[in-house]
C-alpha positions in Angstrom: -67.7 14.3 -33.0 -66.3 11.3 -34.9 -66.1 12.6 -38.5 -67.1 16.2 -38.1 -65.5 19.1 -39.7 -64.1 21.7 -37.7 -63.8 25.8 -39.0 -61.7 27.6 -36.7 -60.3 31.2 -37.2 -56.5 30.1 -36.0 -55.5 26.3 -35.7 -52.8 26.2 -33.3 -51.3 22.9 -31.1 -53.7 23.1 -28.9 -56.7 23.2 -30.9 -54.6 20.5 -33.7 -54.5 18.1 -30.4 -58.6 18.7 -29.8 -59.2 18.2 -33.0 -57.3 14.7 -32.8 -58.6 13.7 -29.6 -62.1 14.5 -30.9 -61.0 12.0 -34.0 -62.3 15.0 -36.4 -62.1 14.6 -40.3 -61.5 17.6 -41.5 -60.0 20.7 -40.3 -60.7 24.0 -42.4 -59.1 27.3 -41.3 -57.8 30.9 -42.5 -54.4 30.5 -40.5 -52.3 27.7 -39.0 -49.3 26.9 -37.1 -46.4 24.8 -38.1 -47.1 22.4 -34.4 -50.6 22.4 -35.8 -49.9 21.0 -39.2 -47.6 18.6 -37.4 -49.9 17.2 -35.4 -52.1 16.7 -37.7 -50.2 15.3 -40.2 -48.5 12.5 -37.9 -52.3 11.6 -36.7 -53.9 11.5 -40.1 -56.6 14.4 -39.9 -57.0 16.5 -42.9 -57.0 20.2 -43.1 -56.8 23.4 -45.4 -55.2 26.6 -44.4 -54.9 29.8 -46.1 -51.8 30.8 -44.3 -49.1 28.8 -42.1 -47.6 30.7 -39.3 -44.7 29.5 -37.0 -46.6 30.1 -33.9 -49.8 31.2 -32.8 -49.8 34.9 -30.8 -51.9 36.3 -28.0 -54.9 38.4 -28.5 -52.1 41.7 -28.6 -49.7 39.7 -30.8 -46.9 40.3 -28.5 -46.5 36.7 -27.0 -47.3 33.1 -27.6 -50.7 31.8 -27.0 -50.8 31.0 -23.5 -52.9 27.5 -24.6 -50.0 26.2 -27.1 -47.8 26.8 -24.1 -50.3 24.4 -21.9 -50.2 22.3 -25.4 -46.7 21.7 -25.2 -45.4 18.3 -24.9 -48.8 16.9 -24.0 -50.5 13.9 -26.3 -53.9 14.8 -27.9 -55.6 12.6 -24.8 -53.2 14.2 -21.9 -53.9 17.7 -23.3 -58.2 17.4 -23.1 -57.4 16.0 -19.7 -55.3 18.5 -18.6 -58.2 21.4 -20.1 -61.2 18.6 -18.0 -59.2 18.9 -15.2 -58.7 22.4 -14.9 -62.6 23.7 -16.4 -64.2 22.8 -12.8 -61.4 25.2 -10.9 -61.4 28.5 -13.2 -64.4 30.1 -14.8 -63.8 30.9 -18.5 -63.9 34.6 -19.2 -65.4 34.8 -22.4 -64.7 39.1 -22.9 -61.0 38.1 -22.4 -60.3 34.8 -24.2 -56.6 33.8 -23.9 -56.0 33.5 -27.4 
């Protein structure tokens, strides 16, 4: 995906680190994190956002995303490897995605 632009609806840690490891371009989305615009900053991706957030919430909006918790601490390759890892143990629910 060297290159590519990205459109997400909420840019988060976790998806700033995918977007690094993926060595994206450009990152375009409605509402972003203050990890997110961190991380992409200090790794030299672009990005435009509507609206920056100090953290990205659950699908009920009473918690923190349960993937920038799993984001936390983890380098851009260390994260993907963590999500490789874990993809052939646990089936992804699409109805109920975690954030």
């Amino acid at each position: 995906m060297v290159g590519a632009t990205v459109l997400d609806k909420a840019v988060g840690r976790a998806a700033a680190l995918l977007c690094v490891y993926a060595k994206l371009d450009l990152v375009l989305t409605p509402l972003i994190s203050r990890a997110a615009v961190d991380t992409l900053e200090e790794f030299g991706v672009l990005f435009l956002a509507l609206e920056k957030v100090e953290h990205i919430v659950d699908t009920r909006g009473t918690a923190p995303c349960p993937m920038e918790q799993k984001a936390a601490g983890k380098s851009p390759s260390q994260f993907y490897k963590s999500l490789a890892r874990k993809r052939h143990h646990k089936q992804v629910d699409r109805a109920n995605p975690e954030c």
